[in-house]
N, C-alpha and C positions, 0 to 999 in steps of 0.2 A: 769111175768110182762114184758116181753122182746117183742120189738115188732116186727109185720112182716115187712120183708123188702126183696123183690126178691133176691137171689144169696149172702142174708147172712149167715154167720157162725158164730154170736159171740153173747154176751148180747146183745150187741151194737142194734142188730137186726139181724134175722134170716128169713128161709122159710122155709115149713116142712119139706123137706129131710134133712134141714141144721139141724135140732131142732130133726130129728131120727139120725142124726150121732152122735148132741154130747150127747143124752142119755145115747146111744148105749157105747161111748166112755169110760164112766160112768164103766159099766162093762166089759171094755176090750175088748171091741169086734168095730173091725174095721166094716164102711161099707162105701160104696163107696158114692160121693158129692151126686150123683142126685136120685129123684124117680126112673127115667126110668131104670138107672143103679139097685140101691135098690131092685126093681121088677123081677129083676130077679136072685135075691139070695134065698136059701133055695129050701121049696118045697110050692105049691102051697096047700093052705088048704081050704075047704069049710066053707062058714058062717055060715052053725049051725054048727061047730066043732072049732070054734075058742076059741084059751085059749090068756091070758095076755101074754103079749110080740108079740105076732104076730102083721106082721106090714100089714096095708089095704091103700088100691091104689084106687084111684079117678081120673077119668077124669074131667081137668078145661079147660079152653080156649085152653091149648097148650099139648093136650093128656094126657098122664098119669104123671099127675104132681103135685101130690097132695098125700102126704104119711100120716099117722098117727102110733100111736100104739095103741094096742087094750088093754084096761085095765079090762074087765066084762063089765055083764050085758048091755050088746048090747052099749058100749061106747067107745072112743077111745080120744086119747088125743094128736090135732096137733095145728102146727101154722096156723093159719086161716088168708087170703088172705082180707077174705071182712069182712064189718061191720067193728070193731072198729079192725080189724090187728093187734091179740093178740094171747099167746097159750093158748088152749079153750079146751071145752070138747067137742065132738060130738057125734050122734048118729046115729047110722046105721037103723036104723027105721027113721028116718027125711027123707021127701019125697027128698030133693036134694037129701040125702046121699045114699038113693036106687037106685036113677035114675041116679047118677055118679058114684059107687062102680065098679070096673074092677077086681079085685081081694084078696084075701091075703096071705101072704106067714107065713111060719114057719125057722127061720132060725134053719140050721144044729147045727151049734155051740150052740144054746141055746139049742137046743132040748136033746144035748146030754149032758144037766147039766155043760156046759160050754166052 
């Protein structure tokens, strides 16, 4: 229920790097404020190889700024920008979310059970 809000971190309102850091935070694991930062942790993983926890990078207005997590069956769970500026489900089969997908990574730390 918390809603979007550019460059937040808190209930208060969030943006989706801010909404993967404090999941993230959740289980111990630090990551940096921004997508673009985010983006380049772990290792790069291909979309039919994606498991839960990996986190997926979208291009918005301002490059790769747009993070989520991936939870199954082709879904992923971030703070969403438009519409009603809430955290939402998406779907990587959704014509936007194919035609702005940049990449996703695997972070080390999780990969290796912690």
């Amino acid at each position: 229920g918390a809603p979007y809000r550019t460059g937040g971190d808190t209930v208060k309102g969030l943006d989706s790097s801010g909404f993967v850091q404090k999941i993230y935070e959740i289980f111990d694991v630090n990551l940096p404020r921004t997508a673009l930062e985010q983006s380049r942790l772990g290792k790069k993983v291909d979309r039919m190889e994606l498991q839960e926890g990996d986190l997926v990078f979208f291009y918005d207005r301002r490059s790769a700024g747009v993070v989520g997590i991936y939870i199954g069956n082709n879904k992923f769970v971030h703070a969403a920008s438009d519409g009603k500026r809430e955290v939402r489900i998406g779907y990587l089969n959704d014509p936007n979310s194919e035609k702005n997908f940049i990449k996703a990574v695997r972070l080390k730390t999780l990969e290796n059970g912690g």
